[in-house]
C-alpha positions as CSV (number, residue, x, y, z in Angstrom):
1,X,118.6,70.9,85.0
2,X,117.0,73.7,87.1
3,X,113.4,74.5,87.0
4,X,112.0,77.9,87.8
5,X,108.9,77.8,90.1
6,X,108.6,82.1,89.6
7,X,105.4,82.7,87.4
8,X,105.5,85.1,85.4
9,X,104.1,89.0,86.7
10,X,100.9,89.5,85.1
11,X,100.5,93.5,85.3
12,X,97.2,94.7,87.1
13,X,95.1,97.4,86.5
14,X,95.1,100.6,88.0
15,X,91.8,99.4,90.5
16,X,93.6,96.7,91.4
17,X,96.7,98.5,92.5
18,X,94.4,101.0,94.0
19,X,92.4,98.2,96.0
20,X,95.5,96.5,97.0
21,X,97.5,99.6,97.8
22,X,100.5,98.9,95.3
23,X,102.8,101.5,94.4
24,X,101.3,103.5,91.5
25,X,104.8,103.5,89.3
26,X,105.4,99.4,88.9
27,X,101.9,98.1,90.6
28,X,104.2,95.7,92.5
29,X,105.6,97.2,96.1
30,X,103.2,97.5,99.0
31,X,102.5,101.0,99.7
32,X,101.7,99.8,103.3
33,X,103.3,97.2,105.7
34,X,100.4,96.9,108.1
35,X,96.4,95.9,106.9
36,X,93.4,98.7,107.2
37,X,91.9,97.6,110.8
38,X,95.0,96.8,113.3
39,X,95.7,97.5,116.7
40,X,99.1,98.7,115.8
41,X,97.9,101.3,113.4
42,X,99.1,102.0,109.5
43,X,102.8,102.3,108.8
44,X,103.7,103.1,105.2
45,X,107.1,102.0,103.8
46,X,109.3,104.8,102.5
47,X,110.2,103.8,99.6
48,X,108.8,100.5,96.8
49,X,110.1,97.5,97.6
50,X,110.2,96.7,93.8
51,X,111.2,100.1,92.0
52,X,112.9,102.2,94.8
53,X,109.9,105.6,94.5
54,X,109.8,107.3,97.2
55,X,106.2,107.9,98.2
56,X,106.5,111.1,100.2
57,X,107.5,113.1,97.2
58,X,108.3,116.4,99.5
59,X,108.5,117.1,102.7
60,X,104.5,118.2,104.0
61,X,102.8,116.1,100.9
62,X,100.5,113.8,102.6
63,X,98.8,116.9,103.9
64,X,96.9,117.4,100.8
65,X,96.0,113.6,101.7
66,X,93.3,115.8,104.2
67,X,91.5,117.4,101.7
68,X,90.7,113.6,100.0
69,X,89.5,112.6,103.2
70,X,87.9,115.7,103.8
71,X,86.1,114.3,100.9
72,X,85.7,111.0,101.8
73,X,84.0,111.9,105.1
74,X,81.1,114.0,103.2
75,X,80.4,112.0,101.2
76,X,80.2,109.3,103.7
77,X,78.2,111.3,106.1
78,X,75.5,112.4,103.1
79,X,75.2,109.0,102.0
80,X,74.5,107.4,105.6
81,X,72.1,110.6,106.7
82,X,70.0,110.0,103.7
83,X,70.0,106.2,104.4
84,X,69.4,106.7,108.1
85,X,66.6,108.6,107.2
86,X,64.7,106.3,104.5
87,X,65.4,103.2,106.5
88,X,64.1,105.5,110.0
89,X,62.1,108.1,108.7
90,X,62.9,109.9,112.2
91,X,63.3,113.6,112.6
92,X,65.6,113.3,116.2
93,X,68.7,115.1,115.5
94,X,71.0,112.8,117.7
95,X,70.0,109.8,115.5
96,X,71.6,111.6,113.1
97,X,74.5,113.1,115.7
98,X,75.1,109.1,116.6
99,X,74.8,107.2,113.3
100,X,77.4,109.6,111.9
101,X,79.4,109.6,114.5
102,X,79.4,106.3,114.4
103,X,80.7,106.4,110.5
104,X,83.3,108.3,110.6
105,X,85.0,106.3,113.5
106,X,84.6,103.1,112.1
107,X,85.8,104.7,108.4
108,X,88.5,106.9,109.4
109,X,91.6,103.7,108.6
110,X,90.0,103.5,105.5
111,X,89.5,107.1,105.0
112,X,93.2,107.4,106.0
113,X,94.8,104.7,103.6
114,X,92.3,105.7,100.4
115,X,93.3,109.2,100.8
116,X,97.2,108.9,100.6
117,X,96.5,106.1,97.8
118,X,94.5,108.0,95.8
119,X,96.7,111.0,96.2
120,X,99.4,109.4,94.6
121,X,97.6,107.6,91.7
122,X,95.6,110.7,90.9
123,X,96.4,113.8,91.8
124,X,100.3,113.4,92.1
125,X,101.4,115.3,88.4
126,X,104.4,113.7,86.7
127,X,103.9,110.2,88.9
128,X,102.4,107.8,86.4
129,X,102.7,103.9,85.8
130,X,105.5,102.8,83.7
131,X,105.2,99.3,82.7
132,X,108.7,98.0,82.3
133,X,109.2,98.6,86.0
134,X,107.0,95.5,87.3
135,X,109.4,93.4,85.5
136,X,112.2,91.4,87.9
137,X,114.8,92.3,85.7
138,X,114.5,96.1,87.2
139,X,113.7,95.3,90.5
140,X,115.6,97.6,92.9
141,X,117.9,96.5,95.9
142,X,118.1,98.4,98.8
143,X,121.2,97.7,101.5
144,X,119.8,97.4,104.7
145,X,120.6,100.8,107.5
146,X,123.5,99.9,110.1
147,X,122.0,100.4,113.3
């Protein structure tokens, strides 16, 4: 008799996948191999490990991934002025000039992964969830690249 210790996939929300950077089609693959804050930087995988989508849907796509950042940073910078100025109340300009500076260093990894996640969960047309893909019955294998 063979007992199997696999539990069963219980599907996760959109956030969640979002959060965790799973591939917006099955929610299962890791969008990224490396975490936020390394030394060695962020390296995406080219493809789910589960379903087989390739995330760079055309060549030059992640460069609306700028414009989401773009984003990102304003509204960073706004919220963290404002702050900076209820918590100092001070009018010196390079205050201001340092605490952002300061922001947008320590944000850009997340700045750079949110941007490329949300671009394909949101604003990618035609790339939507599709349930019956997180199952293991439709798991893709890949054959490894001869060197």
């Amino acid at each position: 008799m063979t007992t199997d210790n696999t539990k069963p996939y219980k599907p996760i929300s959109a956030l969640q996948g979002i959060v965790q950077a799973k591939c917006p089609r099955c929610r299962r693959g890791d969008i990224y191999s490396t975490p936020t804050y390394s030394f060695s930087g962020q390296k995406m995988h080219e493809r789910c490990s589960h379903c087989g989508l390739t995330y760079e849907r055309e060549p030059g796509y992640w460069y609306v991934a700028m414009f989401v950042s773009y984003a990102f940073n304003v509204a960073e910078m706004v919220t963290f002025a404002v702050a900076t100025h209820v918590l100092t109340g001070s009018n010196s300009p390079w205050l201001y000039v340092a605490v952002l500076m300061a922001v947008v260093f320590i944000l850009s990894p997340f700045n750079y992964r949110y941007s490329r996640v949300i671009l394909l969960y949101w604003l990618t047309p035609g790339l939507n969830y599709e349930p019956w893909r997180s199952e293991d019955q439709h798991k893709v294998v890949f054959k490894e690249k001869e060197s």
